[in-house]
RODOFI-850177 format. One record per residue (C-alpha): residue number from 1; residue in three letters; x, y, z. Coordinates in steps of 0.02 Angstrom, whole numbers, plus 32768, in hexadecimal, padded with zeros to 4 digits. Last residue first. Example, Ala and Ser with C-alpha at 12.3 -4.5 7.8 and 13.67 -1.06 7.14 Angstrom:
REC, 2, SER, 82AC, 7FCB, 8165
REC, 1, ALA, 8267, 7F1F, 8186
//
This chain:
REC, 393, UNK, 78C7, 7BEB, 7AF7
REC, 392, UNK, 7969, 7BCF, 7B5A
REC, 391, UNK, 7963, 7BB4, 7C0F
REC, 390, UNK, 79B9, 7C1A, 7C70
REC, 389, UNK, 7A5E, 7C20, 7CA2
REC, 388, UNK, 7A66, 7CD6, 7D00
REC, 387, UNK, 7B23, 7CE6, 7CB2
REC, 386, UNK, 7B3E, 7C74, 7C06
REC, 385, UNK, 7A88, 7C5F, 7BCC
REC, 384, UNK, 7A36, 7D0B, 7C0A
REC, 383, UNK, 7AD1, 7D89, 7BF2
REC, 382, UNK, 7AD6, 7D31, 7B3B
REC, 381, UNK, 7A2A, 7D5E, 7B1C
REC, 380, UNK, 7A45, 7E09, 7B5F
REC, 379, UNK, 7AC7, 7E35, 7AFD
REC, 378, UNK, 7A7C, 7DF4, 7A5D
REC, 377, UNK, 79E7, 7E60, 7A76
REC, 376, UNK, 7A7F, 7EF1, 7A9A
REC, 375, UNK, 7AB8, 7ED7, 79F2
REC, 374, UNK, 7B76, 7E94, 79E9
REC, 373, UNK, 7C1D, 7EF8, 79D1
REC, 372, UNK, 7B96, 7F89, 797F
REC, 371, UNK, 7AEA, 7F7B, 7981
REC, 370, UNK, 7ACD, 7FC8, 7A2B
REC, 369, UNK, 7B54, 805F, 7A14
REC, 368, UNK, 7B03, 8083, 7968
REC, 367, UNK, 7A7B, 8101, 79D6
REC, 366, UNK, 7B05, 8157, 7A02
REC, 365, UNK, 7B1D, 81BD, 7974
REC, 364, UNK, 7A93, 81F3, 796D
REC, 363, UNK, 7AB0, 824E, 7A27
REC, 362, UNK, 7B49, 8285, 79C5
REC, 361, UNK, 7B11, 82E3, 793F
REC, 360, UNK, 7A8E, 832D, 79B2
REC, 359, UNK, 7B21, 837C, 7A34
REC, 358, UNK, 7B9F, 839F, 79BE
REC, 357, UNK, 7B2A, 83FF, 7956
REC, 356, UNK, 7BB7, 844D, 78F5
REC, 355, UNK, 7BFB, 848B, 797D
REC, 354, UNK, 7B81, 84D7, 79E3
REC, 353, UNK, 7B99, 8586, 79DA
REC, 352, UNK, 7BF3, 8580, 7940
REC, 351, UNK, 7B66, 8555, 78CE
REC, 350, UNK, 7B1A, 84C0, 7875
REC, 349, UNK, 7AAC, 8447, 78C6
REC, 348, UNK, 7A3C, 8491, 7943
REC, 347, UNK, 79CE, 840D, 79A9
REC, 346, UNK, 7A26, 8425, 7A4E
REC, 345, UNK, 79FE, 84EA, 7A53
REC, 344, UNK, 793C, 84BE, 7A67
REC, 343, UNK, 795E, 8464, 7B0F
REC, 342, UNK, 7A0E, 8441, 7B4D
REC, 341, UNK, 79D6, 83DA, 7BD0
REC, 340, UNK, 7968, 8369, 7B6C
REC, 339, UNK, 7A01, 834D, 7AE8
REC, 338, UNK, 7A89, 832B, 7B7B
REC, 337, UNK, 79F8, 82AA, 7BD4
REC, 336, UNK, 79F4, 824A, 7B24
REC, 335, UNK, 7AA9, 8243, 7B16
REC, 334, UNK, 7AC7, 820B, 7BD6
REC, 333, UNK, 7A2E, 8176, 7BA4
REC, 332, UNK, 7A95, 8134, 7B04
REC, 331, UNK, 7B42, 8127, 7B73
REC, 330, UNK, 7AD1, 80D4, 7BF6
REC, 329, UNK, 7AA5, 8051, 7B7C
REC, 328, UNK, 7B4B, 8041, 7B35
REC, 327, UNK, 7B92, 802B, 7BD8
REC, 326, UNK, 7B12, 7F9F, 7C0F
REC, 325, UNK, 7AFE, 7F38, 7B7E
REC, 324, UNK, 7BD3, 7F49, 7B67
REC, 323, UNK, 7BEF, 7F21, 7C16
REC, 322, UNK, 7B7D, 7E8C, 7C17
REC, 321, UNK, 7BCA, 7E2D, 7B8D
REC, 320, UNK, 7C6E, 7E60, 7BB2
REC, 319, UNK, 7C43, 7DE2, 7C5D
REC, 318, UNK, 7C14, 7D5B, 7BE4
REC, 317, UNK, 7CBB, 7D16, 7C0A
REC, 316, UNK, 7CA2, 7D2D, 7CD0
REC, 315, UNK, 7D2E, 7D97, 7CFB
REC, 314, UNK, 7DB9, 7D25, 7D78
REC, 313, UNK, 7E5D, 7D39, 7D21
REC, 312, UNK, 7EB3, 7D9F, 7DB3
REC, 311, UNK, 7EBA, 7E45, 7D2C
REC, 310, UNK, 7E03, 7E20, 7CE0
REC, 309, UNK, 7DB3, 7E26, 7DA5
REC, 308, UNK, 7E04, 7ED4, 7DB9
REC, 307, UNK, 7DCF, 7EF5, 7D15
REC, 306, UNK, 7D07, 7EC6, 7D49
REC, 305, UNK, 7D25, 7F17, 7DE8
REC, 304, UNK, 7D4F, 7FCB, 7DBD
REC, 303, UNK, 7CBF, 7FAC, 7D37
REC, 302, UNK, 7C36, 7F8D, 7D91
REC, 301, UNK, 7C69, 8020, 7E03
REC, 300, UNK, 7C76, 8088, 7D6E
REC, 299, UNK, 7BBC, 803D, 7D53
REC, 298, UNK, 7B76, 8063, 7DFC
REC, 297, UNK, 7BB3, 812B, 7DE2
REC, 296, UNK, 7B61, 8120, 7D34
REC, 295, UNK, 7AC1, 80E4, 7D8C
REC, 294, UNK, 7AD2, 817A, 7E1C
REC, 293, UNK, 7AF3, 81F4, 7D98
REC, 292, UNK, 7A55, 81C0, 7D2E
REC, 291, UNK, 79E2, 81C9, 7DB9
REC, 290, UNK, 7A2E, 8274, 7DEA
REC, 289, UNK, 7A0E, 82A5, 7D35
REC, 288, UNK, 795E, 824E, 7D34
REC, 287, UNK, 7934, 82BB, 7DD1
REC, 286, UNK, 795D, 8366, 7D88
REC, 285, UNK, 7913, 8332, 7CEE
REC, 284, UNK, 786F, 8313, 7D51
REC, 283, UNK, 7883, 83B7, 7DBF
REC, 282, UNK, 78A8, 8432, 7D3A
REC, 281, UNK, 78E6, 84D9, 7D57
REC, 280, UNK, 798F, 84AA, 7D71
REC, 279, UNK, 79C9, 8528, 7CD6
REC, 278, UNK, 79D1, 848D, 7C63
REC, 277, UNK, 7A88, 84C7, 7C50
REC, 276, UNK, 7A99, 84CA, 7D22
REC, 275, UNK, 7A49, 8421, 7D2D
REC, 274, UNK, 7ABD, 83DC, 7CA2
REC, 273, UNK, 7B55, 83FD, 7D01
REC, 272, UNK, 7B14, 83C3, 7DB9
REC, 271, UNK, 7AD4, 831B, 7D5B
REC, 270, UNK, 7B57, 82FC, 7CD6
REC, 269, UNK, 7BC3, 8283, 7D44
REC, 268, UNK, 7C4B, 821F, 7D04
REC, 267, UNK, 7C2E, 8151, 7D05
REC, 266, UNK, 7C19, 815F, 7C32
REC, 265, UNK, 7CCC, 81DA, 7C28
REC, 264, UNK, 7D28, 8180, 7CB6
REC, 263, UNK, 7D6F, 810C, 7C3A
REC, 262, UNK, 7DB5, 804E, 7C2D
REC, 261, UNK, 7CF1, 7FF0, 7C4C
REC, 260, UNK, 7CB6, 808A, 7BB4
REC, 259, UNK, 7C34, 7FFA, 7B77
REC, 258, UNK, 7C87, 800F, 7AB7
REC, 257, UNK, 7D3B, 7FEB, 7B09
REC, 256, UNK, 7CF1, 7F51, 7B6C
REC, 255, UNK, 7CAE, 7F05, 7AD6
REC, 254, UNK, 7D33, 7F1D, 7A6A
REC, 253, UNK, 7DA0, 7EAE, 7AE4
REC, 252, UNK, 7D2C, 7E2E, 7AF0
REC, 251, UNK, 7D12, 7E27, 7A3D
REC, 250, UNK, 7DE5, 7E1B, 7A22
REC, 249, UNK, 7DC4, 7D68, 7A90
REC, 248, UNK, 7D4E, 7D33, 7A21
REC, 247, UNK, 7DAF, 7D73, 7979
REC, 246, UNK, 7E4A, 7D1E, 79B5
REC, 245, UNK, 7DE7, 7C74, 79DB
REC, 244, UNK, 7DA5, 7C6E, 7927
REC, 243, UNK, 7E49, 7CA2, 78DF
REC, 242, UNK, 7E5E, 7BD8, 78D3
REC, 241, UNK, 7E63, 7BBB, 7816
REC, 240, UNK, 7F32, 7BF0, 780E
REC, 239, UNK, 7F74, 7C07, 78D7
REC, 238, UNK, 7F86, 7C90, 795A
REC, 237, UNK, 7F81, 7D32, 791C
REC, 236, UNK, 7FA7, 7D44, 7838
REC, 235, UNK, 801F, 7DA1, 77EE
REC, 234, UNK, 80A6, 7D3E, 7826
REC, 233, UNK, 8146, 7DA9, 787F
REC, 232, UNK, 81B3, 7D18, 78CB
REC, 231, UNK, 822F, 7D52, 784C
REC, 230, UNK, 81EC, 7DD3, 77BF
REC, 229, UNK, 8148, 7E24, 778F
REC, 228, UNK, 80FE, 7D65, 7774
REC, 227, UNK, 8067, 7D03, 7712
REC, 226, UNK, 805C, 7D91, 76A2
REC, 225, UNK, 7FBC, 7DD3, 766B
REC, 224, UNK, 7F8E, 7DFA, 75B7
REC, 223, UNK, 7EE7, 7E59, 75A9
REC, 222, UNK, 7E87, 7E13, 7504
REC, 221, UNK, 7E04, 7E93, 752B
REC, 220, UNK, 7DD5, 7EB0, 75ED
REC, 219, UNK, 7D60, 7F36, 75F9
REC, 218, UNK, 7D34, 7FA6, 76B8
REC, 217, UNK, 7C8F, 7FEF, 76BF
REC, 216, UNK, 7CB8, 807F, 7750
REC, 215, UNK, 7C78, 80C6, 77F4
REC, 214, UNK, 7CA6, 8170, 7836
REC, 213, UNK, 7C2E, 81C1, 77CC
REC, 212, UNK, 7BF0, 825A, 7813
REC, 211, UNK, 7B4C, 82B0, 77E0
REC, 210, UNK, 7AFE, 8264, 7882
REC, 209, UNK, 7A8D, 81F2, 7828
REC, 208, UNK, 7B28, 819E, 77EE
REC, 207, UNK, 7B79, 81AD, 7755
REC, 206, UNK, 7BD7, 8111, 7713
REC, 205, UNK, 7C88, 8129, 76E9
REC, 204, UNK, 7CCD, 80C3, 7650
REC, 203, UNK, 7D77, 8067, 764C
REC, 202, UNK, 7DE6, 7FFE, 75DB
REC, 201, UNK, 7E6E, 7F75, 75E2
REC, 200, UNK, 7EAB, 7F34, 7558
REC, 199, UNK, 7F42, 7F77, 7559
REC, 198, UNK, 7FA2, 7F64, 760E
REC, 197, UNK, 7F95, 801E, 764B
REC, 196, UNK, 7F08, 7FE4, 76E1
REC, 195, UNK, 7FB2, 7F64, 7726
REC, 194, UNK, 7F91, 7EC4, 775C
REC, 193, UNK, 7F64, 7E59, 77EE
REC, 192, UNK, 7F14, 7DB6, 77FC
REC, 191, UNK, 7E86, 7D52, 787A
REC, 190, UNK, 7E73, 7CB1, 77EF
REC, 189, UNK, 7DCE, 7C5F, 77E9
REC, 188, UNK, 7DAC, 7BA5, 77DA
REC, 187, UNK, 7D93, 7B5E, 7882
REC, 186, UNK, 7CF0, 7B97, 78A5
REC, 185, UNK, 7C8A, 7B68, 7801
REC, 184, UNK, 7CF9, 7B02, 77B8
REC, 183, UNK, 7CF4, 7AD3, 7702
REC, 182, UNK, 7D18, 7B7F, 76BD
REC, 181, UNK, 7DCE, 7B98, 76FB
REC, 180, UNK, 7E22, 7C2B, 76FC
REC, 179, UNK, 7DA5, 7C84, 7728
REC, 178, UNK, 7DE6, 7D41, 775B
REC, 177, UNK, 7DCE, 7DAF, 77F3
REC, 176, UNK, 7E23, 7E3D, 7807
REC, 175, UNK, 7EA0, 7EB3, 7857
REC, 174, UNK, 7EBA, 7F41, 77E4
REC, 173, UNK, 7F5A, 7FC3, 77C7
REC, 172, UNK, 7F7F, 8074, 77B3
REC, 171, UNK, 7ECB, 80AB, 77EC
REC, 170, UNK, 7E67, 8149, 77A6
REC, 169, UNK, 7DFA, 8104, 7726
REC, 168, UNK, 7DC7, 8075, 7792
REC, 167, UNK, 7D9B, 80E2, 782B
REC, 166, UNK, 7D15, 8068, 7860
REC, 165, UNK, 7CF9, 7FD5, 77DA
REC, 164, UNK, 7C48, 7FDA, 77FC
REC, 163, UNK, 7C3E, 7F59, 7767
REC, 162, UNK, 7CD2, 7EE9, 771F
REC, 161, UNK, 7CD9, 7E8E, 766C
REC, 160, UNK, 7D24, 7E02, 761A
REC, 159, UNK, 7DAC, 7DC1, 75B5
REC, 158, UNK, 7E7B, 7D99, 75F8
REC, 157, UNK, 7EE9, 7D4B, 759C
REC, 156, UNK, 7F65, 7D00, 7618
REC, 155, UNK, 801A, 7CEB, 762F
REC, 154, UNK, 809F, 7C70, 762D
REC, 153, UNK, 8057, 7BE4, 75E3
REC, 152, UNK, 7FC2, 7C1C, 758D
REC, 151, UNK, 7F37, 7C0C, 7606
REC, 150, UNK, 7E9F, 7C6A, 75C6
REC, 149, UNK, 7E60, 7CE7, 7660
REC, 148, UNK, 7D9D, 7CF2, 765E
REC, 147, UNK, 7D2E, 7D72, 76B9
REC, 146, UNK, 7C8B, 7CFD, 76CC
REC, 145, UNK, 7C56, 7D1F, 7772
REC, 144, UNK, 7BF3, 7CA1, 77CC
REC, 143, UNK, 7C42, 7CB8, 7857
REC, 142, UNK, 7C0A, 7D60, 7880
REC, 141, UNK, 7B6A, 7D3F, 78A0
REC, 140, UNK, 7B2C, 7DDD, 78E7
REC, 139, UNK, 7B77, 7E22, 785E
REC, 138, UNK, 7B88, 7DC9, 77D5
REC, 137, UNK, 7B34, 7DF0, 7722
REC, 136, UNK, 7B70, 7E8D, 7702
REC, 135, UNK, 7C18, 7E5E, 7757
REC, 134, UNK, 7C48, 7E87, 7807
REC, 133, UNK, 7D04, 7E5D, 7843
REC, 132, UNK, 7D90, 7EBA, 7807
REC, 131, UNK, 7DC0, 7F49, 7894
REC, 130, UNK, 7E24, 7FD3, 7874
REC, 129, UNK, 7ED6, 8000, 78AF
REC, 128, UNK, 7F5D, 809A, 78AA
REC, 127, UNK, 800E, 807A, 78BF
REC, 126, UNK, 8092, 8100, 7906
REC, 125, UNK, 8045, 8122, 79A3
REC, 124, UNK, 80C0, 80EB, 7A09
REC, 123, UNK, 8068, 8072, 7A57
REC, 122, UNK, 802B, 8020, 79C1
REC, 121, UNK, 80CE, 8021, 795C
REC, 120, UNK, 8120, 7FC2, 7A0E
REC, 119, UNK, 808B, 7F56, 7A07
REC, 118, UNK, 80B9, 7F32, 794E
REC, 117, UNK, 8155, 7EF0, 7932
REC, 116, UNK, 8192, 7EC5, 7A08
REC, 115, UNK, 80E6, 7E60, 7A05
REC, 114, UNK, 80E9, 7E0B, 7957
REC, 113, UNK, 81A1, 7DCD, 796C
REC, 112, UNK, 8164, 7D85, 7A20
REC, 111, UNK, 80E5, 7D35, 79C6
REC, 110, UNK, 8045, 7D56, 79CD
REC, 109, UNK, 7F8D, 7D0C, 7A42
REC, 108, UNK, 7F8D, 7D62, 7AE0
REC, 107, UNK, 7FFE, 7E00, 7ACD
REC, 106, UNK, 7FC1, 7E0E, 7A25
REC, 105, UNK, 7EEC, 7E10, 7A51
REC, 104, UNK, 7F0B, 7E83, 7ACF
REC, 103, UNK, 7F67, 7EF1, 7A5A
REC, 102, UNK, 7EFA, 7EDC, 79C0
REC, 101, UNK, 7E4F, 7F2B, 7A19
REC, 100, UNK, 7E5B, 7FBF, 7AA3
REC, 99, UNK, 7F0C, 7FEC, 7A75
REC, 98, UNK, 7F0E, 7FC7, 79C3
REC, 97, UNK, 7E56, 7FFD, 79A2
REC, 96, UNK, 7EBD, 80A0, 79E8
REC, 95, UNK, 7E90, 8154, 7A43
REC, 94, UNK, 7F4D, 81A4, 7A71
REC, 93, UNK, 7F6A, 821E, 7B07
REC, 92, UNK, 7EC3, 81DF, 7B5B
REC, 91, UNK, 7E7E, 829C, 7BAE
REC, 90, UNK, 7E9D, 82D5, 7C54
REC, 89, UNK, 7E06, 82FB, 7CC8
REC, 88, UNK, 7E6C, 8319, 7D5A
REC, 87, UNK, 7E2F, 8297, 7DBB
REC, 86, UNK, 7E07, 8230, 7D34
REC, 85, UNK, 7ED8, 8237, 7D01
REC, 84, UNK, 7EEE, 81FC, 7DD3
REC, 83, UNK, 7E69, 816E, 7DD3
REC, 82, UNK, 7EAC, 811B, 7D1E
REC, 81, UNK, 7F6B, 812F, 7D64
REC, 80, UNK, 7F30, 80DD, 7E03
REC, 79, UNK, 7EE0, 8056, 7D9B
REC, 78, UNK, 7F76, 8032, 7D3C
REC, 77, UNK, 7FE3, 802B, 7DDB
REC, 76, UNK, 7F65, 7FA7, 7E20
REC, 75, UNK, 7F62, 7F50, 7D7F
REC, 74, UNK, 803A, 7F3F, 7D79
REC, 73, UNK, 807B, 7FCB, 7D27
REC, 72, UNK, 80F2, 7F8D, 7C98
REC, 71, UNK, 8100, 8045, 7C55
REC, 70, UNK, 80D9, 800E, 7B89
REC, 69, UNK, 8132, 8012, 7AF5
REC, 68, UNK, 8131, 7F3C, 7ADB
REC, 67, UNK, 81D1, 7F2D, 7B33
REC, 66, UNK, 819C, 7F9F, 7BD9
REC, 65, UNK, 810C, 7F07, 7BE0
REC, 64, UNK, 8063, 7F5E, 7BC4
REC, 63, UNK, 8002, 7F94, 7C68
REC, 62, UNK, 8015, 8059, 7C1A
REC, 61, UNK, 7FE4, 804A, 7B73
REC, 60, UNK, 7FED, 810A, 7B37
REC, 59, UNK, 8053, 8127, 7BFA
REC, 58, UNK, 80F2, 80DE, 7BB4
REC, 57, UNK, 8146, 8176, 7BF0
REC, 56, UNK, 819C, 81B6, 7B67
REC, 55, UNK, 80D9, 8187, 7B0E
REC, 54, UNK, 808C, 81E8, 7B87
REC, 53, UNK, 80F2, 827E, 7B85
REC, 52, UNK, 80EC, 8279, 7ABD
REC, 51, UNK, 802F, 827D, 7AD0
REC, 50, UNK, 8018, 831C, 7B36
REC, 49, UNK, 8089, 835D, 7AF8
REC, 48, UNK, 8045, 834F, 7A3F
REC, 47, UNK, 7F97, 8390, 7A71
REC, 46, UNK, 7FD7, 8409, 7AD4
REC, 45, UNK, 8025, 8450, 7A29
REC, 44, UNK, 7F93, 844F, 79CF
REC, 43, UNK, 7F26, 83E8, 796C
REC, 42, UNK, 7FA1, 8377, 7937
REC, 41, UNK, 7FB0, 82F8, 7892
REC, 40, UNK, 7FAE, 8249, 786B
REC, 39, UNK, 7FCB, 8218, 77C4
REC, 38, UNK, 804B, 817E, 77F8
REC, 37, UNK, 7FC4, 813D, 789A
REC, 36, UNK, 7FA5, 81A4, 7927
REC, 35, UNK, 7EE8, 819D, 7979
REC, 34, UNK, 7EEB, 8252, 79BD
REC, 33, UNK, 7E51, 828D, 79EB
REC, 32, UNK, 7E18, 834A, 7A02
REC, 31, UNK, 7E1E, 834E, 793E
REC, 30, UNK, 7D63, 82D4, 7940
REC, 29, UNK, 7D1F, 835B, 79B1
REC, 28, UNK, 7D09, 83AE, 7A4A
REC, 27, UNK, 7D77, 8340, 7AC6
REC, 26, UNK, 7D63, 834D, 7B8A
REC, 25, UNK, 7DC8, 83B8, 7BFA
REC, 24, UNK, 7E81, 83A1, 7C2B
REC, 23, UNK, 7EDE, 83A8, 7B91
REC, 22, UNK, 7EC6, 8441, 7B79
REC, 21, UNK, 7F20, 8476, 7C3B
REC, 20, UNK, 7FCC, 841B, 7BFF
REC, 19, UNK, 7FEB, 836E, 7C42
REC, 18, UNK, 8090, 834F, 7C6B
REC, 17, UNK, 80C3, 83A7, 7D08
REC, 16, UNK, 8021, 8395, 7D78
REC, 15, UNK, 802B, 82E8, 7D28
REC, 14, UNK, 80CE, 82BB, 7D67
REC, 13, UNK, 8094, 82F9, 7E06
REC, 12, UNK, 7FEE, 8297, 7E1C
REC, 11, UNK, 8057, 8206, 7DC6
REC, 10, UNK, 80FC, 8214, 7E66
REC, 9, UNK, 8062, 821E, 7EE8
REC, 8, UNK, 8001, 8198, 7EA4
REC, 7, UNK, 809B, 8131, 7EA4
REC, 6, UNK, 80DB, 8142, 7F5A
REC, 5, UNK, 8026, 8121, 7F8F
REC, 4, UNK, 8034, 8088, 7F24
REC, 3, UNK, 80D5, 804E, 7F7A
REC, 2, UNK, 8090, 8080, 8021
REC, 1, UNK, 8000, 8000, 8000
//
């Protein structure tokens, strides 16, 4: 305990010294959040400082091994770090499907070549990632994609297509799922890696209801994929025909980023804040905000233990499962709350004031959050067969 009083002490400080005053209050836009990759680009110069302090440090992945880019905190370090950057209301230096996603998925299933090749890339900030896995005609059941990869010795000819690709059209490279063989359902897909500049590979954004289009259609046409990048570097995690058991274990991971079980920003209060913009005038929204804050409270709690549990190895499976049904749920009811209490003023679109409608655009935005990484109805049903047991219909 003295160790990690000694420790909170040295972070409160180094963060007092390292993160500068804009970096301390919550993002406005899309250019408020750095994701890296080869194109990436600054804001500003706290924005850069901010990051490069963290990545000296190791703090973009902090409970990474120190060989992989990261500090090598052990979890409770981590989760002092997490406590003292919400106390100050610091910002994530870097935002990455390779931190949240990949990563975990490397440092359990790749190669030791794999790990110090493209963790260190990831935490640095140097690689940017999307995410392969829905096809038009697979998404809830994702195994029955039909993404093929044509074996031809030392590389494969890749065919197919990708939906909700988020980011596609930014990232440097792709993690995805490919068939590699078409007689087994389970054991015939391929988890690989390759780069978005490999020809053949196209991209289309799709436009939201929100104006933005962060998602993508993502083409594969006669896409040549190496088997390797160099020694003990395959392009594929884990093994040919079974990136069946990557994919699972990447879900988990997804799941928890899109509940918000790693952030303070779904568990923070709005109550107080949105009282006073509502002009606390109205007792009903006055008591669904303090209903809400109280639930989001419960759920950071939730979610304090759920990692805790994740870090000794004794999470329920289904456990990501629950968090994302209940985050995403809570994220959709803190959107709906912001648009009562801003009244007439949270349906304007276009001007300065309110930022291009930041508040509307993303309140529809949200509504995605319960179809995405799993629809809530399949949420619950799994929540009811693997966790409360019941009988199935």
């Amino acid at each position: 305990m003295a160790d990690l009083d000694q420790f909170r002490s040295e972070t409160r400080a180094w963060l007092e010294a390292n993160c500068p005053p804009e970096m301390r209050k919550p993002a406005e836009g899309e250019d408020d959040v750095y994701w890296g990759g080869r194109n990436a680009t600054f804001k500003n110069d706290a924005q850069r400082a901010w990051f490069e302090a963290c990545r000296d440090k190791g703090y973009t992945v902090p409970a990474w091994p120190r060989e992989y880019g990261g500090a090598g905190l052990s979890p409770a370090e981590a989760k002092v770090l997490r406590e003292e950057m919400a106390r100050i209301g610091a910002r994530p230096p870097l935002s990455s499907f390779g931190i949240w996603m990949l990563g975990p998925a490397l440092l359990h299933f790749g190669t030791e070549g794999q790990k110090r090749h493209f963790l260190n890339q990831i935490a640095r900030g140097e690689i940017r990632w999307c995410q392969g896995y829905s096809e038009p005609g697979s998404g809830s059941d994702l195994v029955s994609l039909q993404t093929f990869g044509e074996d031809k010795g030392d590389h494969w000819i890749v065919n197919g297509q990708k939906i909700w690709t988020s980011y596609a059209d930014k990232a440097d490279w792709i993690f995805c799922l490919v068939r590699t063989d078409k007689a087994n359902k389970y054991q015939g897909i391929t988890f690989m890696l390759y780069d978005m500049d490999t020809a053949g590979v196209s991209t289309k954004p799709i436009k939201l209801i929100s104006g933005n289009s962060p998602f993508c259609e993502t083409f594969f046409d006669d896409v040549k994929v190496p088997k390797s990048y160099g020694e003990d570097i395959p392009a594929y995690v884990g093994e040919i025909n079974r990136g069946w058991d990557v994919a699972k274990y990447l879900l988990g991971h997804e799941r928890e980023m899109i509940s918000g079980a790693d952030s303070s920003e779904r568990g923070a209060g709005i109550g107080a804040t949105l009282s006073r913009q509502a002009g606390g005038v109205d007792p009903v929204l006055r008591a669904e905000l303090a209903m809400f804050d109280v639930d989001a409270l419960a759920f950071s709690a939730m979610g304090e233990k759920f990692l805790d549990e994740v870090k000794v190895g004794k999470a329920h499976p289904a456990q990501p499962n629950m968090m994302k049904y209940a985050g995403t749920e809570l994220n959709k009811r803190r959107h709906e709350l912001m648009m009562a209490a801003g009244g007439s003023t949270a349906l304007e679109w276009d001007s300065a004031e309110t930022r291009g409608g930041a508040a509307p655009r993303n309140w529809l935005r949200t509504k995605a959050n319960s179809i995405e990484g799993g629809t809530s109805e399949v949420m619950l049903g799994v929540i009811a067969k693997r966790i409360l047991e019941l009988p199935g219909a």
